[in-house]
C-alpha positions in Angstrom: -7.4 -12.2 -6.1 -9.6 -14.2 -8.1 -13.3 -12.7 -8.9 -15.2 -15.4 -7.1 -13.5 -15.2 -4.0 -12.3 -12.0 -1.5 -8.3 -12.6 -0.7 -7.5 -13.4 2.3 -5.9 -10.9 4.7 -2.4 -13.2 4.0 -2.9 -13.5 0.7 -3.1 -9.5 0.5 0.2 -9.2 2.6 2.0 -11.5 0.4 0.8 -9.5 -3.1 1.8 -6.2 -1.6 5.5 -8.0 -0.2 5.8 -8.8 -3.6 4.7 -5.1 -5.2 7.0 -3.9 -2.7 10.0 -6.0 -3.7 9.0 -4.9 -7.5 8.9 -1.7 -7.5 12.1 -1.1 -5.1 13.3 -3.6 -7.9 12.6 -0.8 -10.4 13.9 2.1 -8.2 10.3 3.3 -7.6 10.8 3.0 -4.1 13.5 1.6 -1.2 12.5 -1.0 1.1 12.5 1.6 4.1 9.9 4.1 2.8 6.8 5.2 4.4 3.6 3.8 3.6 1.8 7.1 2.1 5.4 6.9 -0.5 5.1 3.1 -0.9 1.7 3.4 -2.0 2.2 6.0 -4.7 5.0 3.8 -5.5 3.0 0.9 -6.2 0.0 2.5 -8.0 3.2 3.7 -10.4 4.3 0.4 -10.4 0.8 -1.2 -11.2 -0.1 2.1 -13.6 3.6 1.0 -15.4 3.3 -2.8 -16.0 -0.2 -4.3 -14.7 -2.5 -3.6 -17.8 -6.6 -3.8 -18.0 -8.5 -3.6 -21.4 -11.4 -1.6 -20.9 -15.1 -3.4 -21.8 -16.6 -2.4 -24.9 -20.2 -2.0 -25.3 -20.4 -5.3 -26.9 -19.2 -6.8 -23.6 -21.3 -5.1 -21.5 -24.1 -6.0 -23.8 -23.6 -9.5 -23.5 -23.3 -9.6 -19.8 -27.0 -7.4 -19.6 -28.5 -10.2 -21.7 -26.8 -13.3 -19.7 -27.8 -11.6 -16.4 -31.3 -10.7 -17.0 -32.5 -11.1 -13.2 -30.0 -8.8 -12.0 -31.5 -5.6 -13.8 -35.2 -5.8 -12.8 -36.6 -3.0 -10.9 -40.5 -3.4 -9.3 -40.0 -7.0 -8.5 -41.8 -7.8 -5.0 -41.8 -10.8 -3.1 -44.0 -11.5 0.5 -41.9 -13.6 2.6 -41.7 -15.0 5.7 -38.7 -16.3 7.4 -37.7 -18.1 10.9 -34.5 -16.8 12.1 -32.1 -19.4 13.6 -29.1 -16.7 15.1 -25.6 -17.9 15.0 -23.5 -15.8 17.9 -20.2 -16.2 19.0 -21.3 -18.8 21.2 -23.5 -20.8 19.0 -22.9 -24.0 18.2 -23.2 -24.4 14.7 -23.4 -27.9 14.2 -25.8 -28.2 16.8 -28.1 -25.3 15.5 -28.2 -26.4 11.7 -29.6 -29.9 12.8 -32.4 -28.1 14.3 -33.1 -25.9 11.8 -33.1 -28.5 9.3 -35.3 -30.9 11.5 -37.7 -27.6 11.9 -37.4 -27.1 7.8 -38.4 -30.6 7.5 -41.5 -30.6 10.0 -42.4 -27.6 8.3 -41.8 -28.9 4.4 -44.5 -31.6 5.8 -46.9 -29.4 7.0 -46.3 -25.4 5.9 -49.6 -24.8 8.0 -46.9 -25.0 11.1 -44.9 -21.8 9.5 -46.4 -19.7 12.0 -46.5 -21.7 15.0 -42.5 -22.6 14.6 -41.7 -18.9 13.9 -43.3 -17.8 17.5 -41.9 -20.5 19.3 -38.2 -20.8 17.4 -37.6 -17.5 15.2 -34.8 -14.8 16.8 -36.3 -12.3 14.8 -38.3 -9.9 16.0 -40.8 -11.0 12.9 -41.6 -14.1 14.5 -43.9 -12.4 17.3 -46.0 -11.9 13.8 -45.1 -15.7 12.5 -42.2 -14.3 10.8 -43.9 -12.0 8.3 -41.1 -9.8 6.7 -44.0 -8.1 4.1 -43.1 -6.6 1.1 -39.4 -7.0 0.0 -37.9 -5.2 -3.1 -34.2 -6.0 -4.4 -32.0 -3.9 -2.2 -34.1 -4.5 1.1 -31.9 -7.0 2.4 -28.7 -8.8 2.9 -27.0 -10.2 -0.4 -27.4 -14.2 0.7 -30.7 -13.7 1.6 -31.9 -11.5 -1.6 -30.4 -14.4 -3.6 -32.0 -16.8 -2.3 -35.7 -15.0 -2.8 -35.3 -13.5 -6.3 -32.7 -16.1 -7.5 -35.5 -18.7 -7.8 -38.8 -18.4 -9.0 -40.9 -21.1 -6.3 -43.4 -19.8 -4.4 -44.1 -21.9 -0.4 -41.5 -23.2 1.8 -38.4 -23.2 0.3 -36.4 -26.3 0.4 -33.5 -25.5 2.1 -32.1 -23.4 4.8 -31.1 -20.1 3.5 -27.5 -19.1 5.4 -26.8 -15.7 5.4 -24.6 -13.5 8.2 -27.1 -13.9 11.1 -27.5 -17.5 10.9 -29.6 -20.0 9.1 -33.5 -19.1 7.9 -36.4 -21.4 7.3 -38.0 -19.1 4.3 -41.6 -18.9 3.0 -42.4 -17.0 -0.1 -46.3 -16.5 -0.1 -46.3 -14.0 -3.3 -44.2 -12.4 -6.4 -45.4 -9.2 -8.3 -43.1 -9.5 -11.1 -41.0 -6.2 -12.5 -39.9 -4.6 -15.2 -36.6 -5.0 -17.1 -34.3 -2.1 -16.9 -32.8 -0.9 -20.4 -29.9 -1.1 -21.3 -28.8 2.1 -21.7 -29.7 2.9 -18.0 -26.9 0.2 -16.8 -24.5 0.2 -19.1 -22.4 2.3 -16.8 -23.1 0.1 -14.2 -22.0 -3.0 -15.9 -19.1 -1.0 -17.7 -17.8 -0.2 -13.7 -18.4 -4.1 -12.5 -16.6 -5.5 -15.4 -13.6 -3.4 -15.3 -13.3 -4.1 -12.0 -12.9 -8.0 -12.8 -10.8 -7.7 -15.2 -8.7 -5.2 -13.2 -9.0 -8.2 -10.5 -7.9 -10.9 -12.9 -5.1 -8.7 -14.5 -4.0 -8.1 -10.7 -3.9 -11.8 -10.2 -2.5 -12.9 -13.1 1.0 -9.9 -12.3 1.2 -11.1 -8.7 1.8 -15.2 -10.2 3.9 -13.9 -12.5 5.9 -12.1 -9.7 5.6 -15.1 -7.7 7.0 -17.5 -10.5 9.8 -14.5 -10.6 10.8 -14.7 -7.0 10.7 -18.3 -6.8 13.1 -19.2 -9.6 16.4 -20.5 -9.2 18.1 -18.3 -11.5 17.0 -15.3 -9.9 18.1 -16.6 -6.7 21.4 -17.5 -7.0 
C-alpha cells in the first residue's frame, strides 16, 4: 500500500490475513468471527497500534506551493484527439504501432489531423476531425487531463496519450490560462489528501512489520 501504486487484490488479502491473525493475536477477535465483527475488530486493532500524524498547516502549505498546477481554476484548453479503442479483443501491440505510425505521419504534416481523425478516430469526434472543444480540468479522464494541462505545448503533441479507452493522437489548438486558487480555499482539500498518504504509508509500514513478525523464526518455533 504504497501512495504511487493501488494494492493489488492479493496484496489486500494478505494485509487483512495478517490484521486478522493480529488482532485474534490480541483477543480482539477469534479466527471464526463474522466479517461485520472482524471489521470492527480490525478498525480497533488499527485505531490501537497503527498511528498517523496529522498535517499541519505548514505541510499543507508546502505541498500548495510545490503543486501549483493542480489548484488552477478557469484554465481552458481546445483540443482535438484521434481515438484508437482498445476492447477486449484488441490487439494491443498491433494497434499502438498504428497509432504511432499515424502520430508520426501526422507530427510530419498536422494539416492531416483532420483527415486521419475521419478516417481512423473511434470517437464519435472524429465525424468533426476530432474536435473535443473547450475542455476545463474535471471534463475528462485523469490520463488524459494530465496529459493536456500537465504540459504547456500547444500542436500535435508528441506522443500517444494512453488513457482507459485506448491510445489518442492529441492536438491542442489553444490555452486560456486560469487563475490560481488561494490557499485558504484548499487547504482542506490538501489537509484530506495528505492524511490519507500518510494514513497509506503508516498502513504499509504496520503490515511489514507484521510480516517481518510472522516470518521470524523465533515466533515460529
Amino acid at each position: 500500500m504504497s501512495s504511487g501504486t493501488a494494492p493489488t487484490t492479493a496484496r489486500l488479502a494478505a494485509i487483512r490475513d495478517l490484521l486478522r491473525h493480529r488482532a485474534v493475536k490480541l483477543g480482539l477477535c477469534d479466527l471464526t468471527a463474522p466479517e461485520a465483527d472482524l471489521d470492527a475488530a480490525l478498525e480497533a486493532l488499527l485505531e490501537r497500534e497503527v498511528s498517523v500524524p496529522q498535517p499541519t498547516v505548514g505541510e499543507c502549505e508546502r505541498w500548495y506551493n510545490t503543486h501549483p498546477e493542480e489548484f488552477v481554476a478557469g484554465e481552458i484548453v481546445l483540443a482535438r484527439h484521434i481515438l484508437f479503442a482498445v476492447t477486449a479483443r484488441t490487439p494491443v501491440d498491433a494497434l499502438r504501432r498504428t497509432a504511432e505510425a499515424a502520430l508520426l505521419e501526422i507530427g510530419r504534416d498536422p494539416a492531416l489531423f483532420e483527415a486521419r481523425a475521419r478516417e481512423l478516430s473511434n470517437c464519435p469526434s472524429g465525424a468533426h476531425g476530432g474536435v473535443l472543444g473547450q475542455l476545463t480540468r474535471g471534463d475528462m479522464v485523469p490520463e488524459f487531463e494530465r496529459a493536456l494541462f500537465g504540459t504547456r505545448a500547444l500542436g500535435v503533441l508528441p506522443t500517444l496519450v494512453n488513457t482507459r479507452f485506448g491510445f489518442h493522437i492529441v492536438a491542442v489548438d489553444r490555452r486560456v490560462a486560469g487563475h490560481r486558487v488561494p490557499f485558504e480555499a484548499v487547504h482542506g482539500e490538501i489537509r484530506a489528501r495528505l492524511s490519507r498518504l500518510a494514513w497509506q504509508r503508516a498502513l504499509a509500514q504496520y503490515a511489514q512489520l507484521l510480516t517481518r513478525d510472522s516470518e521470524s523464526p523465533l515466533l515460529n518455533s
